[in-house]
N, C-alpha and C positions, 0 to 999 in steps of 0.2 A: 181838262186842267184849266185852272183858273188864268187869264189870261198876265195877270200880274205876279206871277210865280216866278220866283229867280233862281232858285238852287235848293240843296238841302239844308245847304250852311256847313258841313263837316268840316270844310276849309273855305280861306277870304284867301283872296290873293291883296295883300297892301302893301304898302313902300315899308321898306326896312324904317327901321327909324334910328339905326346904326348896322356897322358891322354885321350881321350874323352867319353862322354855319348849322349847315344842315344840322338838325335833332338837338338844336338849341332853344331854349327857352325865348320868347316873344311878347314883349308885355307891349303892349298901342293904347294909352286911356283905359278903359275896363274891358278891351280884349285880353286875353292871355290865350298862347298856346304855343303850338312847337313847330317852326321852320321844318319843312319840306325838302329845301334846298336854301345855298347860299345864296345872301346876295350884299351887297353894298350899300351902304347909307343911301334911302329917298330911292333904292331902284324897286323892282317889284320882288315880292316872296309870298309863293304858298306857303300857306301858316294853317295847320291840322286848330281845331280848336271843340274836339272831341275827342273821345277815344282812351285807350289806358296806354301810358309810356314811362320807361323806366328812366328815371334822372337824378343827377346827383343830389344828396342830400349832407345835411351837416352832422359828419360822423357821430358825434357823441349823444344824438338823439336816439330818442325809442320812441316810432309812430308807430300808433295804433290802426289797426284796420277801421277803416271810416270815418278817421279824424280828417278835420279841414287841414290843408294845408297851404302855405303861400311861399312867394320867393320873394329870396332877399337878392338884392339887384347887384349889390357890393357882391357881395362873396359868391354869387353866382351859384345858389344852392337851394335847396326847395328846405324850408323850414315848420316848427311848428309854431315860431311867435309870429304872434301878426301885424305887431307894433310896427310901423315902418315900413312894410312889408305887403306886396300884392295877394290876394287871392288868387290861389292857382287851381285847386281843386280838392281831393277825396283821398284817403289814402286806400288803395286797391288791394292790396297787400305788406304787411305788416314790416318794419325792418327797425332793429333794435342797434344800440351801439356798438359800434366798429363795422358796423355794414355801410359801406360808399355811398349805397342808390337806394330809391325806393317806388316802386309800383305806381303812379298818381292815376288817378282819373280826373279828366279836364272836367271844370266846369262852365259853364258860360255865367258871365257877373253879370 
């Protein structure tokens, strides 16, 4: 192994940059992904930033399987506009209006 090798990357461990709870959304700059566990503004948090996880979405959409999708920070929901709005990943699995959550797969920005 290469001597400069660090990890696989699957997860960062970094400072909250607010509040969060476990299987919460985590945006840092052009990371995005999902708290591991809780922690407190500026202390440390595994943060997943792979993988497929199901998280809320804004009821009244219909996302398509393999559409991009981002989150919107305000309403704390994974969306399909991007205007304003982070790059969060894929969609994994499809969910149409009146469904709560939806399948994401994380991407790295």
């Amino acid at each position: 192994m290469a001597a400069n090798y660090q990890s696989v990357g699957n997860h960062l461990t970094i400072p909250a940059p607010e509040l969060v709870s476990s299987g919460g959304v985590v945006i840092v700059g052009s990371i995005a992904g999902v708290a591991l566990g809780s922690a407190a503004a500026g202390e440390p948090v595994d943060v997943a930033v792979t993988g497929i996880w199901e998280l809320p979405k804004v009821g009244a959409q219909t996302l398509s399987l393999g559409e991009p999708v981002y989150w919107d920070s305000t309403a704390d929901l994974v969306t399909e506009t991007a205007s304003d709005n982070t790059r969060l990943g894929t969609v994994a699995k499809a969910a149409g209006p009146g469904v709560a959550t939806v399948a994401v797969r994380l991407v790295s920005i």
